[in-house]
FIFIRO-535472 format. One line per field, with one value per residue (C-alpha): x, y, z. Coordinates in nm, 3 decimals. Layout:
xx <- X  ...
yy <- Y  ...
zz <- Z  ...
***
This chain:
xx <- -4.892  -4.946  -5.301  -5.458  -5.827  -5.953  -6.123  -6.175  -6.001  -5.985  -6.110  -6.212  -6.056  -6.229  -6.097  -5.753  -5.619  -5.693  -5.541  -5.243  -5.177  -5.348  -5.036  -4.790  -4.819  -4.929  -4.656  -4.635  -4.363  -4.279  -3.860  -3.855  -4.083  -4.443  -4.442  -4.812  -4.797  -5.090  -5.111  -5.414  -5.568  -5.580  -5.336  -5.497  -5.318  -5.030  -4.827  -4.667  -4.669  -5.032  -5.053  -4.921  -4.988  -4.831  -5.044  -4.965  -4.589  -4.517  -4.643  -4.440  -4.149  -4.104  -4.168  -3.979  -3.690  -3.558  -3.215  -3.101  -3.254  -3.177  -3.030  -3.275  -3.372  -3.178  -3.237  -2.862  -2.882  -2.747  -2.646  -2.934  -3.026  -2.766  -2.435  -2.318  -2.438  -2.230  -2.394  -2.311  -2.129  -2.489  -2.689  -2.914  -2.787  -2.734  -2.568  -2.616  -2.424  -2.639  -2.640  -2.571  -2.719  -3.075  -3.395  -3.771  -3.974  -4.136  -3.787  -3.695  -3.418  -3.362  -3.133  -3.127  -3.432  -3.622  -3.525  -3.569  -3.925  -4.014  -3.878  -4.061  -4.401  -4.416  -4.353  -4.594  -4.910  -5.162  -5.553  -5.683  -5.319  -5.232  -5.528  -5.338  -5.541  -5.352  -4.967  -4.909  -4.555  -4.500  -4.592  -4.453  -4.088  -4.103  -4.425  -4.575  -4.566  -4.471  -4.787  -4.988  -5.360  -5.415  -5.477  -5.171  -4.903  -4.616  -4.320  -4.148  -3.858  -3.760  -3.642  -3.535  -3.364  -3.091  -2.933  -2.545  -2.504  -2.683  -2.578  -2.546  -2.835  -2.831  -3.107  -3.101  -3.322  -3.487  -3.321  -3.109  -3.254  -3.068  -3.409  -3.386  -3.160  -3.304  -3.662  -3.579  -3.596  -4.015  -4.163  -4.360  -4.019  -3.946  -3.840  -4.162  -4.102  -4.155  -4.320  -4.587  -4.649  -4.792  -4.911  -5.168  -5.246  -5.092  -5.160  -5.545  -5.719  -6.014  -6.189  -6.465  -6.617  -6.339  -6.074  -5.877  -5.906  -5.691  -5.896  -5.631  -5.509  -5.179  -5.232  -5.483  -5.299  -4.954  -4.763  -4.326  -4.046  -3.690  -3.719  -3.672  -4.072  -4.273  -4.630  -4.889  -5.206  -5.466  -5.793  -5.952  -6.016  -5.830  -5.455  -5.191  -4.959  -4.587  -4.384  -3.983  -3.784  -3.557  -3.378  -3.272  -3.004  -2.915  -2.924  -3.198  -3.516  -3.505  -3.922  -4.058  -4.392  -4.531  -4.878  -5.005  -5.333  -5.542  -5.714  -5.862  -5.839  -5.503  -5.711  -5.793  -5.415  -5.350  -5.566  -5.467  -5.130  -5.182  -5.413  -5.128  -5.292  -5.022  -4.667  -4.637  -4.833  -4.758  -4.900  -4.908  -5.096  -4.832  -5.044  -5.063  -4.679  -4.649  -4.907  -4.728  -4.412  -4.584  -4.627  -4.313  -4.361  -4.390  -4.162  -4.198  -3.990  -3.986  -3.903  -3.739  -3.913  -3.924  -4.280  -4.405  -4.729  -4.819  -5.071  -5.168  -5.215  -5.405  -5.343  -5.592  -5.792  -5.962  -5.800  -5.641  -5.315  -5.214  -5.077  -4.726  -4.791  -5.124  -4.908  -4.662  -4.932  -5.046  -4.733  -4.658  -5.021  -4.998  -4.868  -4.688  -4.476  -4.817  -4.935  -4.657  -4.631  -4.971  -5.082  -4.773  -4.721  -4.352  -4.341  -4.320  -4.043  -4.085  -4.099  -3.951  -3.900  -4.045  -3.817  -3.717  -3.320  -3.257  -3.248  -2.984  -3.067  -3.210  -3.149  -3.026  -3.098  -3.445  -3.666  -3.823  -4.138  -4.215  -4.600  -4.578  -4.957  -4.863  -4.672  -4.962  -5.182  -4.934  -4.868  -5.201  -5.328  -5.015  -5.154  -5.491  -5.681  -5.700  -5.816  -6.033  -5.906  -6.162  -6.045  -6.172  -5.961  -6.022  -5.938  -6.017  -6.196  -6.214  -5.837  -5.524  -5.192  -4.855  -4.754  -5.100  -5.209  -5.560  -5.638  -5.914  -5.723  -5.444  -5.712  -5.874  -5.565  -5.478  -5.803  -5.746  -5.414  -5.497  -5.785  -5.582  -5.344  -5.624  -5.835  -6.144  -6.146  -6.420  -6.419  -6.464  -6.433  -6.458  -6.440  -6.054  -6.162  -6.322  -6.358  -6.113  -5.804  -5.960  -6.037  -5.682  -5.556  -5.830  -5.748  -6.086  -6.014  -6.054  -5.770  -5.615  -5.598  -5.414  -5.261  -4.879  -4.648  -4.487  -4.156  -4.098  -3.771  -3.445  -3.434  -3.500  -3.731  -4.023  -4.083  -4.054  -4.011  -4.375  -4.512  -4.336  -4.153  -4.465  -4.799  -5.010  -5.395  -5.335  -5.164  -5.272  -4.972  -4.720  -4.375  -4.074  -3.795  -3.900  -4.054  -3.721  -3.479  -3.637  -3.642  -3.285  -3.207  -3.426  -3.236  -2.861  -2.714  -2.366  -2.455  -2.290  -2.460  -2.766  -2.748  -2.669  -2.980  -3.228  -3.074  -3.154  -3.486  -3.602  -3.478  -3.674  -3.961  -4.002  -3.958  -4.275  -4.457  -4.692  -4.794  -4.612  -4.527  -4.524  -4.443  -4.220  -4.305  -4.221  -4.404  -4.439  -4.409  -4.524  -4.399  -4.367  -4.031  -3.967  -3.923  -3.616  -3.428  -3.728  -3.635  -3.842  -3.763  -3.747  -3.983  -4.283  -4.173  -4.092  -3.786  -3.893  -3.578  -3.377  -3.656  -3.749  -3.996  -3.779
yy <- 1.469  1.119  1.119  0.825  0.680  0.576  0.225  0.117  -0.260  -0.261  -0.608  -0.581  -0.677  -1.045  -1.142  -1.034  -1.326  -1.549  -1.340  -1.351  -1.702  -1.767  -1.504  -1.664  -1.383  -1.603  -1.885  -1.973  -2.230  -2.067  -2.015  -1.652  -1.386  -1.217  -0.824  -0.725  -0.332  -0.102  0.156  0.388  0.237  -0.061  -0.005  0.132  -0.170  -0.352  -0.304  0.007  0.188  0.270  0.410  0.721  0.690  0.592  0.269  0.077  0.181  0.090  -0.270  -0.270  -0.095  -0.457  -0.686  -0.474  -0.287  -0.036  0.036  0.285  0.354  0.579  0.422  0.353  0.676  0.871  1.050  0.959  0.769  0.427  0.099  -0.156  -0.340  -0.137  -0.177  0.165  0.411  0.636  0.997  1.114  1.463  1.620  1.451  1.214  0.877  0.708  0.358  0.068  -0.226  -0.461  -0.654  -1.068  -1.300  -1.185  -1.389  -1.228  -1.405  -1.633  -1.715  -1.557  -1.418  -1.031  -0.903  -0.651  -0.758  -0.732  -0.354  -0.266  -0.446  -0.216  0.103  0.031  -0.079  0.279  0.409  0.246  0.306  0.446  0.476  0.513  0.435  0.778  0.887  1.068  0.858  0.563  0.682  0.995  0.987  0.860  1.157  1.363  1.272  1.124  1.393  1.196  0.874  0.742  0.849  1.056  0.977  1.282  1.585  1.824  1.576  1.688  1.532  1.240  1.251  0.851  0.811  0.423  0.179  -0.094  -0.428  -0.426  -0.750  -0.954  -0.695  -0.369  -0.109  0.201  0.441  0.747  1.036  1.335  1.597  1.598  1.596  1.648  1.455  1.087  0.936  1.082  1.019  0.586  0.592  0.609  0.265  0.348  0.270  -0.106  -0.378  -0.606  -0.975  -0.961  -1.261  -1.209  -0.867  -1.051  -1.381  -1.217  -0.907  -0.641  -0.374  -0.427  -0.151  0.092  0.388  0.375  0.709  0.899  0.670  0.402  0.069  -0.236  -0.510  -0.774  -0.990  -0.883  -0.572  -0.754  -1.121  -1.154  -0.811  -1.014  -0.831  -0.852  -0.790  -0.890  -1.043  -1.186  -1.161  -1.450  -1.281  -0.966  -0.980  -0.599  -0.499  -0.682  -0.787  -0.781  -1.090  -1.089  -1.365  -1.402  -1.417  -1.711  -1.654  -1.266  -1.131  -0.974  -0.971  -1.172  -1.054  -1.155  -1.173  -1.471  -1.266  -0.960  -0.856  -0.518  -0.412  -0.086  0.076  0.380  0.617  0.705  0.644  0.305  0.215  0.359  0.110  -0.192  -0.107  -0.048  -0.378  -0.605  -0.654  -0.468  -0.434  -0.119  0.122  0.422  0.801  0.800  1.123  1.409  1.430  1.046  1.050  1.141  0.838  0.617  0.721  0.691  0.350  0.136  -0.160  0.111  0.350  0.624  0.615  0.943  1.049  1.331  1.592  1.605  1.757  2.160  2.293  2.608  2.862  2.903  3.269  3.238  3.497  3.549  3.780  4.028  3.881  4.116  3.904  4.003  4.284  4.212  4.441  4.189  3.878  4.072  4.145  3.813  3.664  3.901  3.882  3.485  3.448  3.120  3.023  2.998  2.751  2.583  2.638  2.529  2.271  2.050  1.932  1.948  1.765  2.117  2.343  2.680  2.715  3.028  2.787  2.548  2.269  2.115  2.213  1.819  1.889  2.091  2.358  2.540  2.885  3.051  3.397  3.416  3.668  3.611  3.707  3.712  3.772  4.175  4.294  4.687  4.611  4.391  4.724  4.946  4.741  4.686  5.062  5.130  4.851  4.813  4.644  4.879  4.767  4.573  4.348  4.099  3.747  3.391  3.127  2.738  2.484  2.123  1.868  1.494  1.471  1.493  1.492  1.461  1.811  1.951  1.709  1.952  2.202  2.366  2.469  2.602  2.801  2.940  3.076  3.210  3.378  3.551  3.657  3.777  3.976  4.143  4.240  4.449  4.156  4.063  3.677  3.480  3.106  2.823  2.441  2.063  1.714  1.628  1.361  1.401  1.794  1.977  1.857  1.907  2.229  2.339  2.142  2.344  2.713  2.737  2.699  3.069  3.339  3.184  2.774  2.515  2.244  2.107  1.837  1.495  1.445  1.121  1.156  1.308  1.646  1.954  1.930  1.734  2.027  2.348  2.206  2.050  2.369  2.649  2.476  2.568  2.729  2.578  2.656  2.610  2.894  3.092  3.308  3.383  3.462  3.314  3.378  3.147  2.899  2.915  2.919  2.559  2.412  2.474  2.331  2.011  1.974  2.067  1.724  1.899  1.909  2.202  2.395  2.242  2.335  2.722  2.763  2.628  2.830  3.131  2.983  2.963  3.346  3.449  3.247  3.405  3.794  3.665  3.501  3.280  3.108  3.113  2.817  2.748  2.426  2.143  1.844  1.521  1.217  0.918  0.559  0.423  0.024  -0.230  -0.230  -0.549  -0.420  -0.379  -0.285  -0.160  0.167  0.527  0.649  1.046  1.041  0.837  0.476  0.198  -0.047  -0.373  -0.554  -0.574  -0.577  -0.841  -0.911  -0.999
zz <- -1.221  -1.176  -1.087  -0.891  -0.890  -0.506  -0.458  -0.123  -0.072  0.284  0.477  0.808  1.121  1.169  0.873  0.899  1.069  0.791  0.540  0.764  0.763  0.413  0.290  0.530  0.800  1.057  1.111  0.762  0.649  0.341  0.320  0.230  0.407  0.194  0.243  0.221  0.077  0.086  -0.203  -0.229  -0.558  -0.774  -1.096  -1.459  -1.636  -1.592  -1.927  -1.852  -2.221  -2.141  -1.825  -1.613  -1.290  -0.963  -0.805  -1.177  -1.212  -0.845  -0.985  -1.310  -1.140  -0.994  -1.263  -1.538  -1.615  -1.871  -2.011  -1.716  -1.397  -1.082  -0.823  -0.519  -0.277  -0.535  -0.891  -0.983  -1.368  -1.322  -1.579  -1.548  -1.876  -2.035  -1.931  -2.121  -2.379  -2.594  -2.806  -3.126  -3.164  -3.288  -2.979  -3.281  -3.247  -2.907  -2.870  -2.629  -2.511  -2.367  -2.053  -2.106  -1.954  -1.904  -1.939  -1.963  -1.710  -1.988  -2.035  -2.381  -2.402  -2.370  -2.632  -2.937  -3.064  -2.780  -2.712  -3.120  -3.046  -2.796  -2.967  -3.261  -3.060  -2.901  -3.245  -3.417  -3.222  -3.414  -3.371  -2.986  -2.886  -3.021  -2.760  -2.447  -2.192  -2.339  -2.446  -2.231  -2.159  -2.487  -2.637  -2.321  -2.442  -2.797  -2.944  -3.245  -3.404  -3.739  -3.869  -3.643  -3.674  -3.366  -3.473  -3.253  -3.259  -3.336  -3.544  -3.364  -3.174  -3.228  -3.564  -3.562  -3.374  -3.536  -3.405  -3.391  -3.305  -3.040  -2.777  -2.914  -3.074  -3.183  -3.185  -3.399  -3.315  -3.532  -3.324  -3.063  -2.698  -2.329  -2.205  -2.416  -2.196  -1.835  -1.924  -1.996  -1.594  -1.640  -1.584  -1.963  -2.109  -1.949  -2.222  -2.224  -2.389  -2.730  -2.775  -2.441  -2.600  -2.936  -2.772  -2.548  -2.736  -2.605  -2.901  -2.897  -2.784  -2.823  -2.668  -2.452  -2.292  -2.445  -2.324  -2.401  -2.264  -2.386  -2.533  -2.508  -2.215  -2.139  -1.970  -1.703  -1.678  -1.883  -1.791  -1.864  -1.765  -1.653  -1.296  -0.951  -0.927  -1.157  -1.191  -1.037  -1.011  -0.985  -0.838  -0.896  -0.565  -0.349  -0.436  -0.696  -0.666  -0.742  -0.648  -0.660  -0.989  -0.891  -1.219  -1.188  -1.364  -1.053  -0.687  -0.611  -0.428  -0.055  -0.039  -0.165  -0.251  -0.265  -0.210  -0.306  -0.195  -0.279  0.039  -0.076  0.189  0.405  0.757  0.577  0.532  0.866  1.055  0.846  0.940  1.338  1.288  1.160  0.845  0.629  0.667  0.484  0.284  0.076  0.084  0.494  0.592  0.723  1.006  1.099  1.106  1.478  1.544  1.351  1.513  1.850  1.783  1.948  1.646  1.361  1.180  0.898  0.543  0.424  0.078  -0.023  -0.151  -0.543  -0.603  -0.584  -0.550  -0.694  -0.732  -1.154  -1.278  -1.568  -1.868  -2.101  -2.290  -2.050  -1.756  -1.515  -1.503  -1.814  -1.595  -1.482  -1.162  -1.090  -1.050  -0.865  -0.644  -0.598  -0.538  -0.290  -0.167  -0.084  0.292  0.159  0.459  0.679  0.472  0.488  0.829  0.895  0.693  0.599  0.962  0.999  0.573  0.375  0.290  0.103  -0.221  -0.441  -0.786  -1.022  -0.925  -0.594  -0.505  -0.523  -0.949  -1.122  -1.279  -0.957  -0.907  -0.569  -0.732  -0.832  -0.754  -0.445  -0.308  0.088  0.185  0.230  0.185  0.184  -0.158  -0.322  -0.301  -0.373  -0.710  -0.764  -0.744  -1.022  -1.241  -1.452  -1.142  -0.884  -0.505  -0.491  -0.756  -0.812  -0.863  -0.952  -0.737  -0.754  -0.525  -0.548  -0.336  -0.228  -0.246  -0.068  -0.249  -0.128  -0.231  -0.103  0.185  0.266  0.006  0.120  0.386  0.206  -0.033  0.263  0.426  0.087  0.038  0.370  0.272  -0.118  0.078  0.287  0.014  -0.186  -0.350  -0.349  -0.429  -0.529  -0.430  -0.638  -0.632  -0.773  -0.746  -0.831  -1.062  -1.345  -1.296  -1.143  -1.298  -1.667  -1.577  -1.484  -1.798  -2.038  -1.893  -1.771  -1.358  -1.294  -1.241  -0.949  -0.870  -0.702  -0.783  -0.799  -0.956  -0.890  -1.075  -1.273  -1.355  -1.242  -1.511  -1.476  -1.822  -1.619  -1.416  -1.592  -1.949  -1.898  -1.743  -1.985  -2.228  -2.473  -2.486  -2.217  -2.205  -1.799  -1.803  -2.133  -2.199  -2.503  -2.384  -2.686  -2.446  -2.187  -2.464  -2.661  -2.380  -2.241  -2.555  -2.597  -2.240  -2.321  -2.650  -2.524  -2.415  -2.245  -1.889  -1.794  -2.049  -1.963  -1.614  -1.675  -1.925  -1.675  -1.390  -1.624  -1.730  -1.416  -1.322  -1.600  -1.517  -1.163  -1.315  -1.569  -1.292  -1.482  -1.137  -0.763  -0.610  -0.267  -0.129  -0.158  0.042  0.193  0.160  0.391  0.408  0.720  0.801  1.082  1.199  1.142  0.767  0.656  0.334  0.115  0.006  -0.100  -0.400  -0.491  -0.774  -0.577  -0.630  -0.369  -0.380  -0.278  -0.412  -0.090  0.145  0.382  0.662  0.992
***
C-alpha cells in the first residue's frame, strides 16, 4: 500500500532565487547539471530494511541496489548486482554469480560476504525489529525470523545463505517459492555495506508509541550502497542530498546532484514547479495535468498503471455479505465506469480484476459485473437482505491517492448508485492516517469501504496473494480453495504453471466476490522540459540515472 506521511517543505517564492543559484540553478559553474525533485513527504529512514513506503525508497532506490531489478518504465526482471541465478529442481536453493568489480560507496568492496551479511541481518532481527512498523516486507515475503519473538509469525522462508567463492552464493530456502526471486526488486532488499551497517549502528532500535524507531545513526546520516548517487546530506524538512557516484560500476549518473524535497500537498508541488523552483515532482494531481500540459516549458511523465482500487465487502458474523446474492448485488449495484468516468480525469481505466492487465496471470474471462440496478434488487429480494438492505460504507479523508485521486467523491457517487440498486447505505468516514487505514486492516471499517493498492513488484502474488492468499481480518472470510490455490501459485516457480493458476485464482475470486474493484489508474510526473532521460517506473519509483537538466 505504500502509505505516505504529508509535511509541508515548501519555501516561498522570495526565496526561491537563492535556492536556485545556492543549488546551481541559477548560472552555477558546476560541470554536471543538479535536478531538484519534489516528492510529497520527507522519507521514514533511509536504510531501506525498515521502511515501506514510497518518499524513502525513491531515496534508497538511488543510492542502493539489490541482486536483480526491473528494467526502468518496465516490470521486466533484469541482471544488476547479479549477473545470473540458477534454481534447484525442488525451487529451495537458488544460486548467484556475482557482479566484479563493484565498490560500496565507503569503498568496501561488494562481494559474497556482503550479500550473506545482508541475508543473515534480515534474518536475524529480533525484538522491535520483528515489530511490522519496522520489517514489513520482510515478513511480507520471508514470514518469520530465526527465532520469532512476535507472537503470529510464521516459520521462515530464508533458511541460510553460503559463500562459494568470492563471487558466487547460494541461498537455500525452507520451501520453495515462485515469489523469492521477483520480490529482490523491493528497495527493502538492497545490499547495504557491511561494515557502515555495524560502524554506525544500523541494528539499534526500539519502540516508541507502538512503533519502531532506529536508535542508531545510519538510518538518518550513513545510508552506503552500490548505486548511481551517494548520500551527502538530510535536513528533515527541507532536502535530501545525493550527489554523483564517480566510481559506479556502471553507466555513470549524468547529474552531478540530486535534491529531493518534500512539499506536502500536490497544489504545493504544482506551484514550485510553475515557479521554477523544482524541476520535477512526483504524484501530479490528474486534474493539474491539462495545466501542466498547458504550460509551453512543462511536460507530464505518466506511469503506467500498476495499482487498483476497490470496494472491501466485509464477511463476518451477522453481516449480510455472508450472502453470496448480497455481494452480487453490490457489485452489480456500483455504477463503476462513472466513477471512473468522472473522477479520474482522463487517468482511470475500468477495473473487473485484482491485478492490472500489465501482470500475468490476468484473466480475460472473469465474471464481470456492469452497473445494472434492476438485477441488484432482484438478487437482493432472493437473498437474506431484502430491499432496503441496510449497509455501513467507509470512505476516507485528508488524502488523495494515485489509484483514488478524490474519494469522497467516488463514495458519494457510489452511495447514489448502491441506493438506487435497493440499499440503504449509511455513510461513514476518517482521517487516512492514523484511523482509517487501521480500520480497514482490523475488519472493523463497516460493510462496504474504499481503498486500493500500489504494486511493488512485478508478480502477480503482491496483488491478490496479499489480499486472498490467507485469512485477512479486512475482509473476514474463510474460503480454502482460493487460500490454497494462491499459495500454490506463490510457491510454483514454472512460469507457465504459475500463470494458469492465477488466471484461475482470479476467476474464482470474482464468482466469491470478497470486494469489487473498480479502477486502475495512471499516475503523473510533471517536469520542465528541459528534463530529459529520467524515467517513471510501473511500481511508483523514479529513474534518475540517465537524467539530466538541459
Amino acid at each position: 500500500m505504500r502509505g505516505i506521511v504529508l509535511k509541508t517543505g515548501f519555501i516561498t517564492a522570495a526565496c526561491a532565487a537563492v535556492l536556485l543559484v545556492t543549488l546551481g540553478l541559477g548560472g552555477s559553474s558546476s560541470a554536471r547539471p543538479t535536478l531538484i525533485y519534489a516528492g510529497a513527504a520527507d522519507p521514514t529512514y533511509l536504510d531501506p530494511g525498515l521502511v515501506s513506503d514510497g518518499e524513502s525508497f525513491r531515496v534508497t532506490e538511488a543510492i542502493m541496489e539489490g541482486l536483480v531489478y526491473l528494467k526502468p518504465g518496465t516490470t521486466q526482471l533484469r541482471p544488476r548486482l547479479a549477473t545470473k541465478w540458477a534454481t534447484s529442481s525442488d525451487g529451495k536453493t537458488w544460486t548467484f554469480w556475482l557482479r566484479r568489480g563493484v565498490k560500496f560507496h565507503d569503498g568496501t568492496t561488494f562481494a559474497s560476504g556482503a550479500v550473506c551479511y545482508n541475508f543473515n541481518r534480515w534474518y536475524n532481527w529480533s525484538g522491535p525489529f520483528q515489530d511490522a512498523s519496522a520489517t514489513y516486507y520482510y515478513q511480507a515475503i520471508y514470514g518469520g525470523f530465526k527465532h520469532n519473538d512476535v507472537s503470529g509469525l510464521g516459520p521462515p522462508l530464508f533458511r541460510s545463505c553460503a559463500k562459494k567463492g568470492k563471487y558466487k552464493v547460494v541461498i537455500k530456502l525452507n520451501r520453495k517459492s515462485g515469489t523469492f526471486l521477483p520480490s529482490l526488486v523491493i528497495s527493502s532488499f538492497a545490499m547495504q555495506s557491511p561494515k557502515a551497517l555495524a560502524q554506525y549502528g544500523a541494528d539499534e532500535g526500539e519502540l516508541r508509541n507502538g512503533s519502531f524507531v532506529p536508535t542508531g545513526s545510519y538510518a538518518f546520516q550513513h545510508p552506503t550502497g552500490t548505486g548511481p548517487f551517494k548520500f551527502k546530506s538530510w535536513t528533515v524538512g527541507e532536502k535530501v542530498e545525493l550527489v554523483r557516484n564517480n566510481s559506479y560500476w556502471g553507466n555513470k549518473a549524468k547529474l552531478g546532484r540530486l535534491i529531493i524535497r518534500p512539499i506536502g500537498t500536490t497544489t504545493g508541488r504544482l506551484q514550485a514547479l510553475q515557479n521554477g523552483e523544482v524541476n520535477a515532482y512526483d504524484l501530479a494531481a490528474p486534474q493539474d495535468v491539462a495545466t501542466i500540459k498547458g504550460n509551453s516549458s512543462l511536460k507530464v511523465i505518466t506511469r503506467a498503471p500498476f495499482n487498483v482500487a476497490y470496494v472491501t465487502i466485509h464477511q463476518g458474523t451477522g453481516s449480510p455479505m455472508n450472502d453470496l446474492k448480497v455481494r452480487q448485488a453490490v457489485a452489480y449495484g456500483l455504477n463503476r465506469q462513472q466513477v471512473v468516468d468522472s473522477f479520474y480525469f482522463g487517468a482511470g481505466k475500468l477495473a473487473d480484476e485484482f491485478i492490472p492487465p500489465s501482470l500475468p496471470g490476468w484473466s480475460s474471462k472473469v465474471q464481470k459485473y456492469p452497473y445494472n440496478p434492476n438485477k441488484a434488487k432482484q438478487l437482493l429480494n432472493s437473498s437474506s437482505c431484502h430491499v432496503p438492505c441496510h449497509v455501513d460504507f467507509w470512505y476516507p479523508t485528508n488524502v488523495s491517492r494515485p489509484y483514488m485521486p478524490d474519494p469522497a467523491r467516488n463514495f458519494q457517487a457510489f452511495q447514489a448508485s448502491l441506493e438506487a440498486s435497493g440499499f440503504s447505505v449509511t455513510p461513514h468516514s476518517a482521517p487516512w492516517r492514523p484511523t482509517y487505514v487501521a480500520k480497514v486492516n482490523d475488519g472493523t471499517a463497516g460493510d462496504l469501504n474504499l481503498i486500493g493498492w500500489s504494486g511493488d513488484y512485478g508478480d502477480p502474488d503482491n496483488f491478490v496473494g496479499t489480499f486472498f492468499k490467507s485469512f485477512s481480518a479486512q475482509f473476514g472470510f474463510q474460503n480454502p480453495a482460493i487460500f490454497n490455490i494462491l499459495t500454490k501459485a506463490a510457491n510454483e516457480t514454472s512460469v507457465t504453471k504459475r500463470i494458469a493458476l492465477y488466471k484461475k485464482a482470479n476467476e474464482m475470486i470474482m464468482k466469491y466476490l470478497p470486494g469489487v474493484p473498480y479502477a486502475h489508474s495512471n499516475s503523473f510526473i510533471g517536469a520542465q522540459k528541459r528534463v530529459h532521460g529520467m524515467v517513471a517506473t510501473p511500481v511508483g519509483g523514479t529513474w534518475f540515472q540517465g537524467a539530466t537538466v538541459g
